[in-house]
C-alpha positions in Angstrom: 91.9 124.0 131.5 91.0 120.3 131.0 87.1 119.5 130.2 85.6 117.8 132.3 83.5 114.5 131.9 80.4 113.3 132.9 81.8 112.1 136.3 84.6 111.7 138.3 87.5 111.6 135.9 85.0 110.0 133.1 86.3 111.0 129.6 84.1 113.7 127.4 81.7 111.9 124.8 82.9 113.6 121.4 80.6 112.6 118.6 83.1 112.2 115.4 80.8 112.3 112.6 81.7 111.0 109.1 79.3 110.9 105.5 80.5 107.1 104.7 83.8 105.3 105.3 85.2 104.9 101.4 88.3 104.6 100.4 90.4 108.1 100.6 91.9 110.7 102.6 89.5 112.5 104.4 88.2 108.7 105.2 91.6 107.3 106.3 92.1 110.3 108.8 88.9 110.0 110.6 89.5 106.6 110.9 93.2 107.3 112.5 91.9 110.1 114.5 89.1 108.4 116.5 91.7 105.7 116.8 94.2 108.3 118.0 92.0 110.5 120.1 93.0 111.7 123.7 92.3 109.5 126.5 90.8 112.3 128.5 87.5 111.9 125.2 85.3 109.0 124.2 83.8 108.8 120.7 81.0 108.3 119.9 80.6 107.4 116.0 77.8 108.5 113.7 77.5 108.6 109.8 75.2 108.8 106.7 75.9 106.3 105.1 76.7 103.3 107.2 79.1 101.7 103.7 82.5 101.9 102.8 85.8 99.8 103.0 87.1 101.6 106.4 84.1 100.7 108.2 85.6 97.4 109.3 88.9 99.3 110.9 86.1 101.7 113.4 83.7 98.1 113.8 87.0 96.7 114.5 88.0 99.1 117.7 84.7 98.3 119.1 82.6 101.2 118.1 79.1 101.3 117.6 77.9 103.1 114.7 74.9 105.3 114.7 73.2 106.3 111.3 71.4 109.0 110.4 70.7 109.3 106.4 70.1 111.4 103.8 68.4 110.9 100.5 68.6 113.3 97.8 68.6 116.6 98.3 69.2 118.5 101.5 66.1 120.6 100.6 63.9 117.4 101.3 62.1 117.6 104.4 64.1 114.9 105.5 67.2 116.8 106.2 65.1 118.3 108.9 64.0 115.5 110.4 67.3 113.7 110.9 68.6 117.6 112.2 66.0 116.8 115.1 67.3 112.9 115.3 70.6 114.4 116.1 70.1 116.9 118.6 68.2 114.2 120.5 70.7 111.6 120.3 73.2 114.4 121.3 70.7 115.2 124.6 70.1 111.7 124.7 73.9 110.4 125.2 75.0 113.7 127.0 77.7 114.7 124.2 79.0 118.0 125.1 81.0 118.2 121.1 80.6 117.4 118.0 83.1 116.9 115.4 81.7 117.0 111.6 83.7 115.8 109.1 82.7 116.5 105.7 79.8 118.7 103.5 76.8 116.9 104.8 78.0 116.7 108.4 78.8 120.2 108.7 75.2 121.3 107.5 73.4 118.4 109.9 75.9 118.7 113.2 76.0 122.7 113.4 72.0 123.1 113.6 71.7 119.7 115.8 74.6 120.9 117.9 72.7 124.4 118.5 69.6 122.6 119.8 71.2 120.2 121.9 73.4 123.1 123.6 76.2 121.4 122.4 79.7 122.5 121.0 80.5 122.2 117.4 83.2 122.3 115.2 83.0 121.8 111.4 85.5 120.8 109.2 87.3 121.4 105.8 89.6 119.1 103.3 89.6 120.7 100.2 89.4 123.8 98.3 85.5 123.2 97.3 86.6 122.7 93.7 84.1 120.2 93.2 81.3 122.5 94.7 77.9 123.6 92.9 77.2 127.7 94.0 74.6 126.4 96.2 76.4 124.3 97.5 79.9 126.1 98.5 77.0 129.1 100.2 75.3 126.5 102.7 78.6 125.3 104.1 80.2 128.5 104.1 77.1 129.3 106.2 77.5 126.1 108.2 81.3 126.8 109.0 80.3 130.5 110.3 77.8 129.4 112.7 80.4 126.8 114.0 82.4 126.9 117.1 85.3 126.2 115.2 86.5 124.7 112.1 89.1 122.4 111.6 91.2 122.6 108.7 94.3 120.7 107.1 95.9 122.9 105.4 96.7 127.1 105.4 95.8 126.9 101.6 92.4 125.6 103.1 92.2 128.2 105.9 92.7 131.3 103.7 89.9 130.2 101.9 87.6 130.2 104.5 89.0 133.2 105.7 88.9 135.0 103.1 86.4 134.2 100.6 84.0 132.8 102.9 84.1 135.0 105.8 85.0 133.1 108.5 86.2 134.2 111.7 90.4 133.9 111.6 89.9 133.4 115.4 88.0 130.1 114.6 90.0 128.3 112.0 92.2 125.9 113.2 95.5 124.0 110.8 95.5 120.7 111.9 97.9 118.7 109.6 97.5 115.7 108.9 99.4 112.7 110.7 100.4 109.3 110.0 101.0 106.2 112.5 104.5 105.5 111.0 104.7 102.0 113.2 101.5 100.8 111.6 102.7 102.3 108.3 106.1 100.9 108.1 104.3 97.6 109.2 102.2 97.7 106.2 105.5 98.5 103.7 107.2 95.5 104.5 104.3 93.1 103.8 103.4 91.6 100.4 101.4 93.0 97.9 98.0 91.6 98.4 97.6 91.4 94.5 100.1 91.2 91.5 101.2 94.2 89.6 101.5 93.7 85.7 105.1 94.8 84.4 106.5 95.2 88.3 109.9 92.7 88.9 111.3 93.4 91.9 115.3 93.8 92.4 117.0 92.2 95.4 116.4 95.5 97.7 112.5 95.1 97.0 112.5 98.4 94.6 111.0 97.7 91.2 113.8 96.6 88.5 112.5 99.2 85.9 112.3 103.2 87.1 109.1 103.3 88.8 107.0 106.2 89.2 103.5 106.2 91.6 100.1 108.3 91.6 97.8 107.4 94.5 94.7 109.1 93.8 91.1 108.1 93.5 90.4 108.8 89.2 88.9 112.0 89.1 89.3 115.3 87.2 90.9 117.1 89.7 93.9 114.6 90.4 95.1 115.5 87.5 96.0 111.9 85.7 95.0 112.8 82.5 98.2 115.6 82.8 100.2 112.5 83.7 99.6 110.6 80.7 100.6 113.0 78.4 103.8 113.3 80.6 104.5 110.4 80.8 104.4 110.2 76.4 107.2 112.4 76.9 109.3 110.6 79.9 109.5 107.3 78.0 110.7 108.6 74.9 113.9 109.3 77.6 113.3 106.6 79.7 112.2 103.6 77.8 111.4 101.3 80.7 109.4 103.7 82.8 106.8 101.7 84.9 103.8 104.3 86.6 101.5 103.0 88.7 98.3 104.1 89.6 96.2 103.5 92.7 92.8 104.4 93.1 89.9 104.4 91.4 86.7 106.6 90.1 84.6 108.2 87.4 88.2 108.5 84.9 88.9 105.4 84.5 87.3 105.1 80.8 88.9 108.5 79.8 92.4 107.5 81.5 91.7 104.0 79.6 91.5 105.6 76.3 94.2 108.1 76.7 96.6 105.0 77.6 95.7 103.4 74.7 95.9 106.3 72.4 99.1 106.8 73.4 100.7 102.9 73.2 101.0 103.2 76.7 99.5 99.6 78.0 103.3 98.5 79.1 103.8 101.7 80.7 101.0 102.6 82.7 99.3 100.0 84.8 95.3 101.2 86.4 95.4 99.3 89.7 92.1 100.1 91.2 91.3 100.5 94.7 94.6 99.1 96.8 94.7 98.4 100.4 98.3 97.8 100.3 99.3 101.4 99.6 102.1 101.4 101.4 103.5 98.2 100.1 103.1 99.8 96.6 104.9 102.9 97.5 108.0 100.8 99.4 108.6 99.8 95.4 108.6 103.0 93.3 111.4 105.0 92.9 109.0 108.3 93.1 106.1 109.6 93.8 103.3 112.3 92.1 100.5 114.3 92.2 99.6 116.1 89.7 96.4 117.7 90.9 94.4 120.7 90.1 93.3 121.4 93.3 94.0 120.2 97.0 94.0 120.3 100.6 97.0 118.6 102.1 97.4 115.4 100.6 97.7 111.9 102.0 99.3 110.4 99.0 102.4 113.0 99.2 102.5 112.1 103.4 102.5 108.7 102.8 105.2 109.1 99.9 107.1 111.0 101.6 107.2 108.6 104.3 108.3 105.8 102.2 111.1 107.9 101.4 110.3 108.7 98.0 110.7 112.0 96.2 107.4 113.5 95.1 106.7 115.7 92.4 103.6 117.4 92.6 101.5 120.2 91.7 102.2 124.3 93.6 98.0 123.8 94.1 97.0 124.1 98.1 98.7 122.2 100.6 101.0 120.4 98.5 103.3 123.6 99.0 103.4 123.0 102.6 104.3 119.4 102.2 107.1 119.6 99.0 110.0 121.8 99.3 111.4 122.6 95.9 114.3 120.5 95.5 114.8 119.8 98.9 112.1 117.2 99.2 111.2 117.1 95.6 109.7 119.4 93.0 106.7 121.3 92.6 105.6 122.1 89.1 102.5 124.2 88.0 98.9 123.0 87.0 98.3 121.6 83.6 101.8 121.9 82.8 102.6 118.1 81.4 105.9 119.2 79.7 107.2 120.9 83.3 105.9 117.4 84.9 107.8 114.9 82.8 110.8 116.6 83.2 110.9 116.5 86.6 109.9 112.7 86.6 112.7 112.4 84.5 115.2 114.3 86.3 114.6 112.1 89.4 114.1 109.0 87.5 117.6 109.8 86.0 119.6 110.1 89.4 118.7 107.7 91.8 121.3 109.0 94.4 120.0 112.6 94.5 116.1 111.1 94.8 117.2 109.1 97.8 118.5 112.1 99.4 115.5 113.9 98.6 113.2 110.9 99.6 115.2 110.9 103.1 114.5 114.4 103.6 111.1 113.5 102.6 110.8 111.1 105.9 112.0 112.9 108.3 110.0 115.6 107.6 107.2 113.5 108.3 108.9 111.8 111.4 109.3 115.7 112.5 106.3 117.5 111.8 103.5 114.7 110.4 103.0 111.8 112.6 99.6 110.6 114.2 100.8 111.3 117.9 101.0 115.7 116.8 97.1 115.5 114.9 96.0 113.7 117.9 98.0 116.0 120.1 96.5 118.8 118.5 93.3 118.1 117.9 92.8 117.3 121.5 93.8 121.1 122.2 91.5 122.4 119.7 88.2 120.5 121.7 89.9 121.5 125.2 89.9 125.3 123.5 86.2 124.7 122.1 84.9 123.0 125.3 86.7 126.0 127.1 84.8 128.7 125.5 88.0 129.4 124.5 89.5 131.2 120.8 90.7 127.9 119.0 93.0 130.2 117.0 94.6 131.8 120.0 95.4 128.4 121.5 96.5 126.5 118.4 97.6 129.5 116.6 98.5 129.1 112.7 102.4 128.7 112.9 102.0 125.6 115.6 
């Protein structure tokens, strides 16, 4: 069953609504979904925070952006107020779904949605490991009063499941999906900025065994893990070049530990990047060594440069690495475990190719732009419907 528009073949307003448009994963997936979205929907764009480096990519399709912001604490009796703001704009604009993003989206779209007799579906990136109590409880609530929630991972789903209480029948795996045309686009460019240490061979790849960490600097990405690994893979590999792209509340800890650890040649901090890809087209591998995720955009994107990734056996990154088949998957906090699987792939270029080729076509197979988009159309023909999300999109799809 299709939904129907406002008229005669007239697509569905579907209000996507995001917190801010900064740099990172969650971000960079909005942005490629409303892009991506079924012809048979409009959207309709609404934030929080009206800031944020991706903003130009959704001013730059044409979209208007309505705010409605917070300040402070959700216990503020403005949190109320813009809940009203939004069921009227939802009446207003005759949006039949809405599609929250993030924390503070879920707890303002579900109650707006209710009032505006409108259909609603929360969403969920991350384990909650950087949740207060409070905090995890009100969205937990949120996501069980929702006509659905969209997830990226089945790491992401069982929590919700299971330790929040969410209907099964209501949680939806969406993976996340890259536009490889645009993507392989962007790896052939330039780099927009130099790279201290980084000499390129005549095949583009860095001269010196490179590794790459794409990861805004906080505690739960785990860099401070990769340091100390990487103390151990230079004593193997002397020339070992990492790179690190993203930045964030770490920096002066991650900045010390470098130093502490004569490091300056070794590891290079390169901030906020928006030639990613370009970056990862001249590594040799990439890594995450994260505490705690949902499925990763880094280890996509890796992949799809064809790079082997070694990452963490936390959340998603399971569903994404396939031990020794794709790359390796070590356990959290384990340094030691980390640098000697850098070093094992650092050390044979031939079998990381073949891993990194693996690596890219399981993206071409399973990860690409055209299946989220495909799929998250089904989940708001299934919500619009009336219908169990879970039934239509059921977990092994």
């Amino acid at each position: 069953m299709e939904p129907e528009g406002d008229g005669l073949n007239e697509p569905v307003p579907v209000l996507q609504f995001a917190n801010q448009f900064a740099i990172g994963g969650a971000e960079g997936q909005f942005v490629a979904r409303v892009r991506a979205l079924p012809e048979r929907f409009r959207p309709v764009v609404a934030c929080v925070h009206k800031e944020g480096p991706n903003l130009q990519a959704i001013e730059e399709i044409g979209l208007h952006v309505e705010v409605f912001g917070l300040t402070g604490s959700l216990a503020r009796p403005s949190t109320g107020k813009q809940i009203v703001r939004l069921a009227a704009f939802l009446v207003q604009n005759r949006i039949k779904l809405v599609h929250a993003n993030d924390f503070y989206t879920n707890v303002l779209a579900v109650p707006a949605a209710r009032l505006a007799g409108a259909k609603v579906i929360a969403s969920r990136f991350d384990l909650a490991h950087w949740y207060s109590p409070q905090a995890h409880v009100v969205e937990a609530l949120a996501c069980r009063a929702a006509d659905a929630v969209y997830v990226n991972a089945r790491a992401v789903r069982d929590m919700c499941v299971h330790e929040e209480a969410v209907s099964a029948r209501r949680v939806v795996v969406v993976h996340n999906g890259i536009d490889l045309t645009r993507f392989d686009r962007a790896r052939g460019q330039p780099l927009q900025a130099p790279v201290p240490g980084l000499e390129l061979r005549g095949d583009g790849k860095s001269r010196r065994p490179a590794v790459i960490l794409v990861g805004n600097l906080y505690p739960v990405k785990g860099h401070l893990d990769l340091i100390e690994a990487v103390e151990e893979v230079r004593r193997r590999i002397p020339d070992v070049l990492v790179l690190c792209a993203g930045e964030g509340v770490m920096r002066p800890s991650v900045e010390q530990q470098i130093r502490a650890r004569g490091l300056r040649d070794t590891v290079v901090l390169l901030g906020h990047r928006l030639d990613v890809p370009a970056l990862l087209d001249r590594a040799h591998v990439g890594c995450l060594p994260s505490h705690a995720e949902g499925l990763s955009n880094a280890v996509i994107e890796s992949m799809a440069a064809g790079l082997p990734v070694v990452a963490t056996s936390v959340g998603g990154n399971v569903e994404l690495v396939e031990e020794a088949v794709t790359g390796h998957l070590v356990p959290a906090h384990r340094p030691a475990l980390l640098a000697d699987r850098l070093v094992t792939l650092l050390s044979a270029p031939d079998q990381a190719r073949k891993l990194g080729s693996r690596g890219r076509a399981r993206v071409e197979a399973d990860l690409t732009l055209a299946a989220m988009a495909r799929k998250t159309g089904e989940l708001y023909d299934a919500v619009l419907a009336g219908q169990s999300p879970a039934e239509r999109l059921p977990l092994a799809a």
